[in-house]
VEXNU-495803 format. One record per residue: residue in one letter; x, y, z of N, C-alpha, C in turn. Coordinates in steps of 0.05 Angstrom, whole numbers, padded with zeros to 5 digits, always signed. Example, Ala and Ser with C-alpha at 12.3 -4.5 7.8 and 13.67 -1.06 7.14 Angstrom:
A+00264-00114+00156+00246-00090+00156+00264-00066+00156
S+00257-00045+00142+00273-00021+00143+00258+00001+00157
//
This chain:
X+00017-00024+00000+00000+00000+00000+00018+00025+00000
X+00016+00045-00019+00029+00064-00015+00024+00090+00003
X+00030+00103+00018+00023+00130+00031+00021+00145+00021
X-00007+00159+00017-00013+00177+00009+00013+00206+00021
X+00017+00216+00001+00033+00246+00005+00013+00271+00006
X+00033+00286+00022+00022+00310+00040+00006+00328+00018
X+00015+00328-00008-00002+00346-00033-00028+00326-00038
X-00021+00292-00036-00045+00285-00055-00061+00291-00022
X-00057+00282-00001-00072+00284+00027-00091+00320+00023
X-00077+00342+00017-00086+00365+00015-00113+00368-00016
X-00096+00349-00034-00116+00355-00063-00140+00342-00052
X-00144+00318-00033-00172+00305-00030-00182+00314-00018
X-00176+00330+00014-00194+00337+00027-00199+00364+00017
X-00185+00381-00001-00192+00413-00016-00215+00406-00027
X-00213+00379-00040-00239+00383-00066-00256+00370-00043
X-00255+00351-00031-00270+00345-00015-00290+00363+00001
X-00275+00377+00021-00284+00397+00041-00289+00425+00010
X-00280+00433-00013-00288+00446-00034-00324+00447-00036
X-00319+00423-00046-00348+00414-00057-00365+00414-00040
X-00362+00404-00015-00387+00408+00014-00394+00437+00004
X-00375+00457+00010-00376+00487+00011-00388+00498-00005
X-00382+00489-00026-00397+00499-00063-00438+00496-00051
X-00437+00468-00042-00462+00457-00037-00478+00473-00021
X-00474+00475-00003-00475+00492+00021-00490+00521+00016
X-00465+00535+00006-00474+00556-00015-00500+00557-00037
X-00493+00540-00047-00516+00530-00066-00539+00532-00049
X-00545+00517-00033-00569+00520-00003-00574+00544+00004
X-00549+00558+00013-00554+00579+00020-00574+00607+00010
X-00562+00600-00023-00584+00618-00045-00616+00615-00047
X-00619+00588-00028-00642+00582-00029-00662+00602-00015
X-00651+00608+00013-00661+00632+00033-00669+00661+00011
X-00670+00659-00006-00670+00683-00035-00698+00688-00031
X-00718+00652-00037-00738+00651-00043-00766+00674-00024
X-00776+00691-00034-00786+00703-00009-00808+00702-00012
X-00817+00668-00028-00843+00661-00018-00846+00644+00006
X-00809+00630+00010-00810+00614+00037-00803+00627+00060
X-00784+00659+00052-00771+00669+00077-00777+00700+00078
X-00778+00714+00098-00771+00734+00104-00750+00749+00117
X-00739+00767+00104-00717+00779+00107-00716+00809+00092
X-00700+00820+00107-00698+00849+00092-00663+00853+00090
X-00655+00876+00075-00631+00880+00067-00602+00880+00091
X-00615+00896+00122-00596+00889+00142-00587+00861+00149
X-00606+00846+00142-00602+00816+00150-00584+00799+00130
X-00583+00808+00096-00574+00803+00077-00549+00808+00078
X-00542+00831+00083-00510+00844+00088-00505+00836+00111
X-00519+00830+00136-00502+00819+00162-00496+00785+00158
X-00507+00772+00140-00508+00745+00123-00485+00744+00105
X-00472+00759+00094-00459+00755+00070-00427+00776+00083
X-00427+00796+00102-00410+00810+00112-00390+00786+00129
X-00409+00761+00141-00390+00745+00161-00386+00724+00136
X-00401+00720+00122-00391+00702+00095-00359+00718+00090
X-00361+00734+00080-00336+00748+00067-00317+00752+00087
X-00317+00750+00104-00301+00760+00130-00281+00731+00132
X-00294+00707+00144-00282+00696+00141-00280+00678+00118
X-00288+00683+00098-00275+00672+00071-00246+00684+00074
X-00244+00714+00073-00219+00729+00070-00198+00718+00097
X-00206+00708+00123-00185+00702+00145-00186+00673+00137
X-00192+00662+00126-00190+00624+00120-00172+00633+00100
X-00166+00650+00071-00158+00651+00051-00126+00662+00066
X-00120+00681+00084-00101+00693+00091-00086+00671+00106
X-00106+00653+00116-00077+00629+00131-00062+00617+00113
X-00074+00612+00092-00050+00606+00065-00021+00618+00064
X-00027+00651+00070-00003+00668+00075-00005+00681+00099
X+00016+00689+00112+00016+00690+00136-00002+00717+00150
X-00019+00715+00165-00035+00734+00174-00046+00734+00201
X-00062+00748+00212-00082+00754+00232-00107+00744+00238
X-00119+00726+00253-00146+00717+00251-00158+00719+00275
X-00175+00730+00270-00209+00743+00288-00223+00730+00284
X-00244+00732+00309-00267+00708+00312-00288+00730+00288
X-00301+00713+00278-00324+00726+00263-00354+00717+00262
X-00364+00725+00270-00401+00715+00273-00420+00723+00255
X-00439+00707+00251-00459+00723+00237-00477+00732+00261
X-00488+00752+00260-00500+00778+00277-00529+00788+00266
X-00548+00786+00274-00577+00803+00266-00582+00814+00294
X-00591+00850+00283-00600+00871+00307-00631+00860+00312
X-00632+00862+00334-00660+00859+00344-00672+00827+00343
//
């Protein structure tokens, strides 16, 4: 049996843990529908502000950086 190496170990679980994420997302667009949900625009941007937040601190551990806790947040 050969051992898997540290690139092929990183290529399976990228596409792996990739594709969950893609999916996810995909779901996520579903919350759009606003015959099933309600929502207004603060909730949209406090939804997609902690999306981007830590998309950008997951993407920065690649190269060396700073990481903060990040939450998604609705007022009231």
């Amino acid at each position: 049996m050969v051992e898997e190496s540290k690139k092929q170990r990183f290529r399976r679980l990228a596409k792996s843990r990739g594709d969950r994420l893609l999916k996810e997302i995909n779901l996520l667009g579903n919350l759009a529908n606003k015959k099933n949900y309600e929502y207004d625009q603060p909730d949209v941007d406090a939804l997609f502000s902690a999306i981007e937040a830590e998309l950008w601190e997951t993407k920065s551990k690649f190269d060396p950086g700073v990481k903060s806790e990040r939450r998604v947040e609705f007022d009231g």
